[in-house]
C-alpha positions as CSV (number, residue, x, y, z in Angstrom):
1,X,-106.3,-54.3,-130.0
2,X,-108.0,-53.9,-133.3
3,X,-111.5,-52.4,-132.1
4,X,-113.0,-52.9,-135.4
5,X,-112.7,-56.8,-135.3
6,X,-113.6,-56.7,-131.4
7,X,-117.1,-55.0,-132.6
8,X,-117.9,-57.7,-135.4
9,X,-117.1,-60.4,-133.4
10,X,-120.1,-59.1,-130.7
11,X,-122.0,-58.3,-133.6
12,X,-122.3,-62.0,-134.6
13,X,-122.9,-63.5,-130.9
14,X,-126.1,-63.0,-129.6
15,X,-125.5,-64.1,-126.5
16,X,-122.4,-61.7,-126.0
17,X,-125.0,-59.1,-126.9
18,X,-127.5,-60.0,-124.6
19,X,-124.3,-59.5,-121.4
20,X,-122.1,-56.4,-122.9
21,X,-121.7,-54.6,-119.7
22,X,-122.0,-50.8,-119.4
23,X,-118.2,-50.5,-118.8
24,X,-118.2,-52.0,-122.3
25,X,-120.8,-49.9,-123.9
26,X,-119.1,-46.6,-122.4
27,X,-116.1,-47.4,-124.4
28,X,-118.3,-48.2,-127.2
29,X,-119.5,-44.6,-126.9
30,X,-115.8,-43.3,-126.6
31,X,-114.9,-45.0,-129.8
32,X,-117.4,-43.6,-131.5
33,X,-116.7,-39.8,-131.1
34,X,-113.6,-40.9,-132.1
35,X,-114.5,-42.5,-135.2
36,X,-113.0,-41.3,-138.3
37,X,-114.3,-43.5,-140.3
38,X,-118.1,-43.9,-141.1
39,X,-118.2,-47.4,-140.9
40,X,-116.9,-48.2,-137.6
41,X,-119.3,-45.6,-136.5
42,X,-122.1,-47.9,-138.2
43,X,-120.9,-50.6,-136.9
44,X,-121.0,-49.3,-133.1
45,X,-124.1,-47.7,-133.7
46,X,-125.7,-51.5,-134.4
47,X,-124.1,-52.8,-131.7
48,X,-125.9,-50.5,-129.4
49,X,-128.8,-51.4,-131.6
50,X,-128.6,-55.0,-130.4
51,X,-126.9,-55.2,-127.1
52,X,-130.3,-52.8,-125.9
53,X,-132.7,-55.0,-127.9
54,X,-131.4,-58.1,-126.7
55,X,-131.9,-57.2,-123.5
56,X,-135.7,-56.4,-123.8
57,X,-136.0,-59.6,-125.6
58,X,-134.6,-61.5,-122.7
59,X,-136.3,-59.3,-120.2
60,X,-132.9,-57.7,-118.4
61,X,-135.2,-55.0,-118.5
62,X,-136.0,-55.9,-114.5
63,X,-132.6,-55.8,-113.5
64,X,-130.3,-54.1,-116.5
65,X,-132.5,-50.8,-116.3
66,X,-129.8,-48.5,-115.8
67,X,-127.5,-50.2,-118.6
68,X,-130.7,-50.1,-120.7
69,X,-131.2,-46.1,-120.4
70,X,-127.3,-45.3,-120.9
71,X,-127.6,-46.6,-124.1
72,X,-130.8,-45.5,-125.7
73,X,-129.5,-42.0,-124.5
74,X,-126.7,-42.6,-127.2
75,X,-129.5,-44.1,-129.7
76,X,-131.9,-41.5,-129.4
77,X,-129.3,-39.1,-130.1
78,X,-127.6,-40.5,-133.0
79,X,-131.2,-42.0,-134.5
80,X,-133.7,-39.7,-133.0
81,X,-135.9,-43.2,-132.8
82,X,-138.8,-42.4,-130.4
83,X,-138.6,-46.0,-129.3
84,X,-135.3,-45.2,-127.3
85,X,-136.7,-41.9,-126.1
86,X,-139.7,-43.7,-124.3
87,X,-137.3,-46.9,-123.3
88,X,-135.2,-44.1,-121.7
89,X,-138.0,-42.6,-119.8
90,X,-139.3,-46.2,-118.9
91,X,-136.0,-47.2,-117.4
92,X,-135.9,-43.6,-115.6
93,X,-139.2,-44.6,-114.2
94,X,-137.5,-47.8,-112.6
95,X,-134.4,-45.9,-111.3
96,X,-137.0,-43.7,-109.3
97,X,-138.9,-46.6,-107.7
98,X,-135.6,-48.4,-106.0
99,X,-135.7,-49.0,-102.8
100,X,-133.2,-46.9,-101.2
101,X,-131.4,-47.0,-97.7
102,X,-132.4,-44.7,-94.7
103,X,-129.5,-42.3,-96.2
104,X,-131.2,-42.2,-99.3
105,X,-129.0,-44.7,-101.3
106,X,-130.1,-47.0,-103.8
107,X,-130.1,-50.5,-102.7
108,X,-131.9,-53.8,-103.9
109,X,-135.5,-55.1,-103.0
110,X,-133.9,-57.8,-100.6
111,X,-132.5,-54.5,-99.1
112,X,-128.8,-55.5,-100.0
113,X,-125.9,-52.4,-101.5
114,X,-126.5,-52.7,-105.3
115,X,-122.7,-54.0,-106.7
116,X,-120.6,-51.1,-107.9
117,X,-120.9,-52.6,-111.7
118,X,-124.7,-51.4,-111.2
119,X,-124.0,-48.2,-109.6
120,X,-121.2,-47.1,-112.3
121,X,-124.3,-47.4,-114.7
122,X,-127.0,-46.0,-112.4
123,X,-125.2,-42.8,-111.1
124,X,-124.3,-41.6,-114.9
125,X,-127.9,-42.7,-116.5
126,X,-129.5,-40.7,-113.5
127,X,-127.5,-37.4,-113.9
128,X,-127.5,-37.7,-117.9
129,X,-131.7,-37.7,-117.8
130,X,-130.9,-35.0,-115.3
131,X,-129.1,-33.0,-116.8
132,X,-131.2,-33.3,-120.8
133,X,-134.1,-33.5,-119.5
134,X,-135.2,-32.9,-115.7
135,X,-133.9,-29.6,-116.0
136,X,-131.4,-30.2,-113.3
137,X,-133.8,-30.8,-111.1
138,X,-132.2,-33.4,-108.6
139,X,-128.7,-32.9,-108.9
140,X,-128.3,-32.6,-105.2
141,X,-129.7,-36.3,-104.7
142,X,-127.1,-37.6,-107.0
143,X,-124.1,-35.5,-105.2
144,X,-125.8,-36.5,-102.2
145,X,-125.7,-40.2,-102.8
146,X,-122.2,-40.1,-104.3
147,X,-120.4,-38.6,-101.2
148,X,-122.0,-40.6,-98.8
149,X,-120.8,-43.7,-101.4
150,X,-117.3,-42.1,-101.2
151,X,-114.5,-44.8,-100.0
152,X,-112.7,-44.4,-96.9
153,X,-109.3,-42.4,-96.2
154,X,-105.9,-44.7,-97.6
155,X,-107.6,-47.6,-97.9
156,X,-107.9,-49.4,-101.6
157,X,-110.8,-51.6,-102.0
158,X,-111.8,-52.6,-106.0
159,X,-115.1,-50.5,-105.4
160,X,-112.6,-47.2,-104.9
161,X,-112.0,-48.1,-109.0
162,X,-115.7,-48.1,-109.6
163,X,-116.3,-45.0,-108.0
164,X,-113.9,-43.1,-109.7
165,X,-115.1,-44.3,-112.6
166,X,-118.1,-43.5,-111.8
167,X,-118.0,-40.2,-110.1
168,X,-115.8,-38.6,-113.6
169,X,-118.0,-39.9,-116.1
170,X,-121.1,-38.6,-113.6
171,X,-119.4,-34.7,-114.0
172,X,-118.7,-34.9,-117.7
173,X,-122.3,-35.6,-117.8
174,X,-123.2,-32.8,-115.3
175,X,-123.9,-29.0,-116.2
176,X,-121.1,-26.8,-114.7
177,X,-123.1,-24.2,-114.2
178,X,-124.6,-25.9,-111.3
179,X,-121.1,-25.1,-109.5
180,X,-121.7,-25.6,-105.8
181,X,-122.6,-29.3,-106.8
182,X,-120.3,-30.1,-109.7
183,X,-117.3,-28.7,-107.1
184,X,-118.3,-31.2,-103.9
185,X,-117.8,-34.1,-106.6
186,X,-114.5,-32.5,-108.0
187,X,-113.2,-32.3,-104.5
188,X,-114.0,-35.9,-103.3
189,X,-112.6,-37.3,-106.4
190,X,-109.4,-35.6,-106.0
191,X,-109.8,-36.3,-102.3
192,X,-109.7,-40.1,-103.2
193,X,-107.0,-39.7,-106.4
194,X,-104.9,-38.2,-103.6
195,X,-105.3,-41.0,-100.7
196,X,-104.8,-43.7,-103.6
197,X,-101.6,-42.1,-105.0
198,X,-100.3,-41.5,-101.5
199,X,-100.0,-45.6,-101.4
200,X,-97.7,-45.2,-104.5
201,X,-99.5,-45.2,-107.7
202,X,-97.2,-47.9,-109.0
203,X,-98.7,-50.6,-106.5
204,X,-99.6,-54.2,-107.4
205,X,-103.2,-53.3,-108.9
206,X,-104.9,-55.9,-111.1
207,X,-105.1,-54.8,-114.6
208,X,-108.5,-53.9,-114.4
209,X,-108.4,-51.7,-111.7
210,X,-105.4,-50.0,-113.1
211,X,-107.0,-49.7,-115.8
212,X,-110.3,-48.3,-114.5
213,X,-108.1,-45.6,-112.3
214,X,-105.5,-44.6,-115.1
215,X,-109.1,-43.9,-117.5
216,X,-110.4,-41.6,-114.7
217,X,-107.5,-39.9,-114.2
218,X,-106.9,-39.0,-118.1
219,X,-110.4,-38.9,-118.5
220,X,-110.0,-35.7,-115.5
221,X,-107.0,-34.4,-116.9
222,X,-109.3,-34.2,-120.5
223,X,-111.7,-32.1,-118.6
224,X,-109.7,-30.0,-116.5
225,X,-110.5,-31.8,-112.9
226,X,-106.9,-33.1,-112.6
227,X,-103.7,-30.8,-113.7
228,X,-102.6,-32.7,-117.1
229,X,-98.6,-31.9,-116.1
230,X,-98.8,-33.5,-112.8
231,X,-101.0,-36.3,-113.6
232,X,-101.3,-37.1,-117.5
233,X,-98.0,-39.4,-117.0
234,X,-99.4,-41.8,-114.3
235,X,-103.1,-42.6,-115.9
236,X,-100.9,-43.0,-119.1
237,X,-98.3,-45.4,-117.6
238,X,-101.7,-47.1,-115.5
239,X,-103.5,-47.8,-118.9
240,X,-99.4,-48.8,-121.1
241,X,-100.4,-51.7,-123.3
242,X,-104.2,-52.0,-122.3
243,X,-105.0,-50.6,-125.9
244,X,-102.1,-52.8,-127.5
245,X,-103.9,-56.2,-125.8
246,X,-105.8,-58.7,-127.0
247,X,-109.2,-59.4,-125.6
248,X,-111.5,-62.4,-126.4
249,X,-115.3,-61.4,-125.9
250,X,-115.7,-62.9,-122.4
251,X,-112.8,-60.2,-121.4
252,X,-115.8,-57.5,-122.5
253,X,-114.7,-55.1,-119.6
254,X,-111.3,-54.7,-120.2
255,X,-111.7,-54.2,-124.0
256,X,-114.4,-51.1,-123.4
257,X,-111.6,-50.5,-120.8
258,X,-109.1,-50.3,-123.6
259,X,-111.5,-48.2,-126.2
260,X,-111.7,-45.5,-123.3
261,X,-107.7,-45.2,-122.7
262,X,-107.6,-45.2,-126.5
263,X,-110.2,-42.1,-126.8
264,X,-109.4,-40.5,-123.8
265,X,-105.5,-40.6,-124.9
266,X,-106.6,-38.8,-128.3
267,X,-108.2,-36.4,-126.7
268,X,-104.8,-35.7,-124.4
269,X,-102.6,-35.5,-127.4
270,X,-105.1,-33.2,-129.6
C-alpha cells in the first residue's frame, strides 16, 4: 500500500473527511511517528486538520465526540493550537455526561451498549485526558469499565477484536506507575489473547479482525505486555500482506489497519 497516495486521495474528498473513522486516524497517528520524511508528516498533520474540522462543520460533534478529542490530542501537541486544547476539553465534557449503565458503563441516551467502533475511541480519549491532564485521577473508572466489558471465556465474537484493540492502545496511553491498575488490564488482555489462541490462532477470521488482533498483539509485544519470541510470529503472520494491499477510501478501516501493522512492525524490527 503506498500510504502517501492513500493520504492525498482523503485529502481531496471532503466527504471521506467528514467519516475517517478513529481506527483510521490511529494509524494516521502511527504513520506519523514513523515518518521519515517531513512531508508525509505535513501531509498527515492536514489530514487531522480536516477530518476534525469537518466534523464540527457538520456537527458530528453530538455523536463523534470521542473521535473528535483523540485527534486534537495529536493536534494540540504537534501545533500547540489552543483551539484543539479547548475542543479537547469540550469533547471531555461530553464523555463525562453519558449516560452510563447501573455498572457504570457508558451507554447511549436511548439506553442501548454504545457499538465497540465508539468504545475503541472512547476508552483511549478517556485515559489519554487522564493520564495529561486529570492527573490520573479516574483511572480506576476506566479499568473498571474495561473488565466488566471483557468478552467471555473461548468464545470469538468481532467485539473480542475491538477490545483488544482497544484495551492495548488504552495502556500505551496509561502511566505505569499506576501499577495495580495498568496490571488488571495486562492480565485480562492476555487472559483473552490466551482463550482466542487456544481456538487456533490460524482460524477462518475476516481480514479485519485478523488484522485488528495480529496489531494488538505486535503492538503488546512493542511494549513488553506479550513475550516478542512466543508471540511476534503470529500478529506478524495475522497482519502478512495487509500492508502490501490495496485499499480504496471506502475500505478506511483496514488501510489505518495496515499503517498500524506497518509502524508497529518497525518498531519490532528496530
Amino acid at each position: 500500500m503506498d500510504f502517501e497516495i492513500y493520504v492525498a486521495e482523503c485529502l481531496k474528498d471532503d466527504e471521506v473527511c467528514k467519516q475517517i473513522p478513529g481506527c483510521a486516524l490511529e494509524g494516521f497517528r502511527a504513520l506519523y511517528k514513523t515518518s521519515e520524511t517531513e512531508s508525509q508528516k505535513e501531509q498527515l498533520l492536514k489530514l487531522f486538520e480536516k477530518a476534525v474540522g469537518a466534523r464540527e462543520s457538520a456537527g458530528g460533534m453530538k455523536t463523534d465526540f470521542p473521535v473528535v478529542g483523540r485527534a486534537c490530542f495529536f493536534l494540540h501537541e504537534q501545533t500547540g493550537e489552543e483551539h484543539y486544547r479547548e475542543t479537547m476539553e469540550a469533547c471531555m465534557n461530553q464523555l463525562r455526561d453519558c449516560s452510563r449503565t447501573k455498572e457504570g458503563i457508558f451507554q447511549s441516551e436511548s439506553a442501548c451498549p454504545m457499538p465497540w467502533t465508539w468504545m475503541y475511541d472512547a476508552y483511549p480519549f478517556y485515559m489519554e485526558y487522564e493520564t495529561k491532564y486529570h492527573n490520573k485521577a479516574d483511572y480506576a473508572d476506566i479499568v473498571k469499565q474495561l473488565l466488566r466489558l471483557a468478552p467471555s471465556d473461548e468464545t470469538w465474537t468481532s467485539g473480542t477484536a475491538w477490545y483488544l484493540m482497544t484495551v492495548i492502545i488504552v495502556m500505551d496511553r496509561m502511566s505505569r506507575e499506576i501499577f495495580e491498575h495498568y496490571k488488571s488490564l495486562e492480565e485480562i488482555f492476555k487472559t483473552t489473547i490466551r482463550n482466542i489462541l487456544s481456538l487456533g490462532w490460524n482460524k477462518d477470521f475476516e481480514q479485519k479482525e485478523s488484522a485488528m488482533m495480529g496489531c494488538s498483539i505486535l503492538k503488546a509485544c512493542n511494549l513488553g505486555v506479550l513475550n516478542s519470541e512466543k508471540y511476534a510470529e503470529i500478529g506478524l503472520s495475522m497482519t502478512d500482506g495487509l500492508i502490501n494491499g490495496s485499499f480504496g477510501l471506502k475500505d478506511s478501516e483496514l488501510a489505518g489497519l495496515a499503517m498500524m501493522a506497518y509502524a508497529e512492525r518497525l518498531i519490532l524490527n528496530n
